[in-house]
Each structure stands twice: as structure tokens, then as C-alpha cells.
N, C-alpha and C positions, 0 to 999 in steps of 0.2 A: 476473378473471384475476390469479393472485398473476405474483409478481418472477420465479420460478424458471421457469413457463409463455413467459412474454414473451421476442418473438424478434425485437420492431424490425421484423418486415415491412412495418408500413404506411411506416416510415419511408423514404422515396424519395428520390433526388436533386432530385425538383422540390419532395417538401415542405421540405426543405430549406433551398433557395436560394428558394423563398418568404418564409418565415421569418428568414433573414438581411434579405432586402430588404425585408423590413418595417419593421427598424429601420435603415436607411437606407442600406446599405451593399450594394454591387450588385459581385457578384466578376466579375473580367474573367478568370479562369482559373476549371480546373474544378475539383470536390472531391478533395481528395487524404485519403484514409481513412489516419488514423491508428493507429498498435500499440493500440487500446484493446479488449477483451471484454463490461466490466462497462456499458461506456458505448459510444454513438456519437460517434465523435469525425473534423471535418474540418478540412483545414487549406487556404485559399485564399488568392488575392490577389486584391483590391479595384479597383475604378475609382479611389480615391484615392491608391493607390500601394503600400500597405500591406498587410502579409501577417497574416492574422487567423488564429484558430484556432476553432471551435463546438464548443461538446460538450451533445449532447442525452441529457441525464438519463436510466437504464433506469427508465420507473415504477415504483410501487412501493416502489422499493428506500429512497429517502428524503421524508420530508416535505418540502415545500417550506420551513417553519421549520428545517431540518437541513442544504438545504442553501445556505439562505442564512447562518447561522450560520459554516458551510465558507469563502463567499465573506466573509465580514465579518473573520474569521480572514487570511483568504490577506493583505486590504486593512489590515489594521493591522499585520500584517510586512512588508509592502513600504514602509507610513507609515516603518518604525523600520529601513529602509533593511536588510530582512534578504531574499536575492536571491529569493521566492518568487512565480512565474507568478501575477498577481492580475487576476481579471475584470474587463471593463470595466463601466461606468457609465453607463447610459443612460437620462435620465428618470428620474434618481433611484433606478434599482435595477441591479440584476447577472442577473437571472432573468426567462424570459420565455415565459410559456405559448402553444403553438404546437400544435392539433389533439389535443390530448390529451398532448400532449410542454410540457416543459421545456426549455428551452436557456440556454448563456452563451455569450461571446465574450470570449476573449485578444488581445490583441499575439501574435504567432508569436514563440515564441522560440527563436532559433536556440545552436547551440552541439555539440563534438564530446560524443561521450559518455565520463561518466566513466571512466579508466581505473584500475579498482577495485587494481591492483597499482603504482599510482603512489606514493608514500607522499607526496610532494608533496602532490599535491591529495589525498589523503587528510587529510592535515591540517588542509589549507584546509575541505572539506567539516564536518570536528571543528570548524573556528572557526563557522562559518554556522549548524551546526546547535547551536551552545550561546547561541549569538545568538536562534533559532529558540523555545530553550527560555525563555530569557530574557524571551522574551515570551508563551512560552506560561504561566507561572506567574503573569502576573500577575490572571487571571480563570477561572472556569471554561466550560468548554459546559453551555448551559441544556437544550439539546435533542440535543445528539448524544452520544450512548451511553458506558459506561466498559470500556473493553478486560476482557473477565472469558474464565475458561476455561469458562464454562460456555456462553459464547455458540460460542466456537471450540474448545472441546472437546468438551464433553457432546453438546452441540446438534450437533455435526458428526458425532459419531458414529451417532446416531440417523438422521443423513440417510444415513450410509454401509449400515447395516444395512436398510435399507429397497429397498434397491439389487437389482433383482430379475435383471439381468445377469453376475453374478456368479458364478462355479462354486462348487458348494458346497464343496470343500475351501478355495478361495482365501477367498471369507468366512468358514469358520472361523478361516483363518488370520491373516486381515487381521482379525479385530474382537478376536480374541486380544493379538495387541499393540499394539492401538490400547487397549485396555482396559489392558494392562501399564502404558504409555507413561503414561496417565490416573492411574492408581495413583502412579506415583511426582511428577506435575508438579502435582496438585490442591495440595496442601496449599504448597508453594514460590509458586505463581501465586495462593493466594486471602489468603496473610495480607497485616495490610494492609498499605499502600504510600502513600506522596509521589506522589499523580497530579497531571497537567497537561497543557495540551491539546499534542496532538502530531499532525506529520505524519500517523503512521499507518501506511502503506505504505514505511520510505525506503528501497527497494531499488536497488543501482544505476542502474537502465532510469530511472525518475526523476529520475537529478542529470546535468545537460549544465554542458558546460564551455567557458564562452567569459570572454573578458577578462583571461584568470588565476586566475578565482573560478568557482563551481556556481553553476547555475541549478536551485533545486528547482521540479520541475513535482506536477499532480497531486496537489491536497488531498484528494480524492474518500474517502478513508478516512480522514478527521481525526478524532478520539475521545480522549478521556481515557484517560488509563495510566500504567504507571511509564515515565522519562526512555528507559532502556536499552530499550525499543522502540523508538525511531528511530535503534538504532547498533548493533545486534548486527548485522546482514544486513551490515554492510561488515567483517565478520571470518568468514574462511574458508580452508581450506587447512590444514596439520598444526597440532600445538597449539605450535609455535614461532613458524611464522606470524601464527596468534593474535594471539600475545603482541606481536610485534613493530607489527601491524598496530595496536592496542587502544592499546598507549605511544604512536603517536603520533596518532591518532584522539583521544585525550585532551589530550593537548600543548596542541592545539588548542582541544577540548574545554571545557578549563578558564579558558581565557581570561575565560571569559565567564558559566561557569556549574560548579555542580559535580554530581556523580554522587555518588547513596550509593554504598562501599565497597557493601555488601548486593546493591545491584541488580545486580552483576556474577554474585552465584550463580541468576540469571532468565537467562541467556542459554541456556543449552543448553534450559532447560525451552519456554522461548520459541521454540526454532528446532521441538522435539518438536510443538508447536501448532501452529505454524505449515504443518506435514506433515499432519497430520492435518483440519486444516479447508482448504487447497490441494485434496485430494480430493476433500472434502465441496462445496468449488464448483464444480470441475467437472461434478459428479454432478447438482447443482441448475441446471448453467445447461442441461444438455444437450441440452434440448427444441429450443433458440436455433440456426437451423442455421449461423452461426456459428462453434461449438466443434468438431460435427463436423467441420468443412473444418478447423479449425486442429489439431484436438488428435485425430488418424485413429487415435493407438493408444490412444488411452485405454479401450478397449472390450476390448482385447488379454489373455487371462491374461498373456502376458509383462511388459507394462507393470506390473500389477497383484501380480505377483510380484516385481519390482524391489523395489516399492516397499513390499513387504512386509521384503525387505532392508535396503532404507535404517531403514525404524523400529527393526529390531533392530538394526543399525550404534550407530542413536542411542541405544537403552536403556542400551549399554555406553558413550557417549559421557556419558549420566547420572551413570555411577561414577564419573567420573574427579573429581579437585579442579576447582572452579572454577578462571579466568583471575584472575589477580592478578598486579599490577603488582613487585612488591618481595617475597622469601621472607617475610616476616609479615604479610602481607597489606594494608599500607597501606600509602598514595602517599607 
């Protein structure tokens, strides 16, 4: 059974809470299902007081060496006191095979969620996340994969084309500028680049705010790339907002780490991929009855036409000058 087939059925509340209370920890409340799709994720409270969180692995989708790697990662940012949700340690490991499954266990962490038009904690988040990088340049990942477009381009496209739900005008139309989009972002997204290991995923819904400081959650998409993958998704809104949001996203930013000028002209290409293979995984998970219950229009021509909107939105959003801080282009 590949990744894209698997729907977590066997996965039960009693396999479960089996499996927690194997490793010793017997929850006195019941499972609360957390916002997760690619993973199973629960969050309870213990006989010892304590609110935990499990997240059982979708098979397949990583090696057990991939995501221990994740977890080894998460535990040597937290060592260097950078605020990142790190697995616990049990018997010497973080990973725990349970019936065919995988699972870990967090501390619950609480906190409101980031408000992404704050420019305070925007800030803040810029200082975390150069602290973040900070640490992520010092080694590389052995085993978990390097951000390329061929994996979230090429390859996404082919999943999309394959798609036999589709009206035939909508997929002419949808693989038309999914192929434009392709044209103009290969060559920007494959020359080389300053990689190092990163987040991944740092889209809002990941950063909770408690203390005064972000709490990043969710390593689950750790990979090598360039820097400006874990800071374009906190820039959005017209191109002044941009700008305003980026100056002080950096402020922070540079406390602790710096950005090539360069990587700034990867943001727009980067948000184009990021559209294109978003589709591509819904399409892949959809067997999982899951995604139907969440995602009811995705089956929709209307949905499908949006979205054929949005990518032309963004081919024009291609033209325009990159984001730059100063009229000649350096800080």
C-alpha cells in the first residue's frame, strides 16, 4: 500500500491509547484530534497531570532514519534554547513502533495563535526564526531530502494530470498554466543556492504565541533548501504590505543570521510552487476519507477554476520587481 492509498483506518482510539500506555502514561481525559491531515495527531491529559500531545506517523510517507533525523533536529533547537515543540525521550529514543504505526509524544504546548498582521510579533517570530537558521547551518540532513522543484513541481504536475475527475476544458486549462508557471520558476528555483536544514512548512497555523515569544510547532516537513523558505508565507497582502511586513521580519531576522540579497528574488517563484504542488496533495491524499469530510469542494469545477485564477493572478505577480528593502537593492 503506497502513502497516497493510506487512510489511517486501522488507526482507532483504542489502538491508540494502547500505545500511549505502553509507554507509561495512562490519559485520564479522552483524545482530542488535532488540525492535522498528513499525520494523526492527539492531544490529552495524563494521570500525572500533564497534557501531552501523540502524533502517529502516515506510513510510508517517511523512513523511520527521516524521521528520527526531524526529531534530533527539533531536540538540538530546543538544546540552543530556540522555542521549537521537541519530542520526548523515552528509553533512549523519540519514535515508537505500534501495530504497523509509528508514533511520538510532546509536552502540549499551549499558546494563542500567531497574529500574522501584528508586526510586533512578527518581529519576534524574524528574531526565532534566524536563531532557528543559526542552527540549522551548522550540519546538514543525512537522510531527509533537499527542497527542489522537480519534486514540488514537475512531480506535482504529473500527479495533477493523471487526475481523471477533471473536466476536460478545466484540465486543459489547469495544466496550461501550471506548465506556464513551470517555465518561468525552473530555472530561478534550480540554480544553485546556500541550503540548510529548515523548518519547512513555517506557515502561520504553526507559530502559537505564548510568553511574549512563538512557539514553532510541527517539524514534520524539515528538509534542506534555501533560508527564504521559512519567511516568505509571513508576507502577504499588496506589494506595500510586502515591503513593510519583510523590513521588519528582517529587523529581527538579522539579529542573528543573514539572508542573501538573491534569495529575496525566490519568493514569488516559491509562493508559484507552493500552489501547484498544494493541489498536487490534495489529489494524492484523496483516497483518505479524511480530506473528503474536510476539503467537500475540492471535486468542484468552481473550486478548480478559482484556482486556475489564482495561478494566472501569480504569473503576472512573476513580472513585477522582486521585494527589496532600499531603491538599489541592498540593505
Amino acid at each position: 500500500m503506497t502513502a497516497a492509498q493510506f487512510d489511517f483506518q486501522s488507526l482507532t482510539p483504542d489502538t491508540v491509547l494502547d500505545a500511549v500506555e505502553g509507554l507509561g502514561l495512562y490519559p485520564s481525559s479522552g483524545l482530542l484530534p488535532l488540525n492535522s491531515y498528513e499525520n494523526r495527531v492527539y492531544q490529552f491529559r495524563a494521570e500525572d497531570g500533564g497534557r501531552y500531545v501523540t502524533k502517529f506517523y502516515r506510513p510510508q510517507r517517511w523512513s523511520v532514519e527521516q524521521i528520527l533525523e526531524e526529531h534530533r533536529f527539533a531536540l538540538e533547537l530546543a538544546e540552543a534554547e530556540v522555542p521549537v515543540a521537541a519530542p520526548l525521550v523515552r528509553d533512549g529514543t523519540t519514535l515508537f513502533p505500534h501495530q504497523g504505526y509509528h508514533f511520538a509524544l510532546w509536552h502540549s504546548v499551549g499558546g494563542r495563535e500567531f497574529e500574522v498582521d501584528n508586526l510586533d510579533q512578527l518581529e519576534g517570530v524574524g528574531r526565532f526564526l534566524g536563531r532557528l537558521h543559526q542552527e540549522g547551518r551548522k550540519r546538514a540532513f543525512e537522510h531527509r531530502p533537499t527542497f527542489s522543484v522537480a519534486e514540488f513541481g514537475f512531480e506535482a504536475r504529473e500527479v495533477l494530470a493523471q487526475q481523471a475527475q477533471l473536466s476536460g476544458y478545466i484540465e486543459t486549462n489547469l495544466l496550461t498554466v501550471v506548465d506556464q508557471l513551470l517555465a518561468r520558476i525552473e530555472a530561478p528555483l534550480s540554480a544553485p543556492q546556500t541550503r540548510l536544514r529548515l523548518h519547512g512548512d513555517m506557515h502561520p497555523g504553526n507559530i502559537l504565541w505564548r510568553d511574549d515569544s512563538p512557539s514553532f510547532v510541527d517539524l514534520d516537513d524539515a528538509r534542506m533548501g534555501p533560508a527564504v523558505q521559512d519567511l516568505w508565507m509571513m508576507l502577504n497582502g499588496d506589494r506595500a504590505q510586502r515591503l513593510l511586513q519583510l523590513d521588519v521580519l528582517m529587523e529581527g531576522y538579522e539579529t542573528f543570521a543573514s539572508l542573501p540579497v538573491a534569495e529575496l528574488d525566490l519568493i514569488e517563484p516559491l509562493r508559484a510552487l507552493r500552489m501547484i504542488n498544494y493541489l498536487a496533495w490534495l489529489t494524492k491524499r484523496w483516497q483518505d476519507p479524511a480530506f473528503p469530510r474536510n476539503f467537500p469542494w475540492f471535486g468542484t469545477d468552481k473550486f478548480w477554476e478559482q484556482q486556475i485564477l489564482a495561478m494566472k493572478e501569480q504569473l503576472a505577480a512573476l513580472d513585477e520587481a522582486p521585494l527589496r528593502l532600499t531603491p538599489g537593492g541592498n540593505w
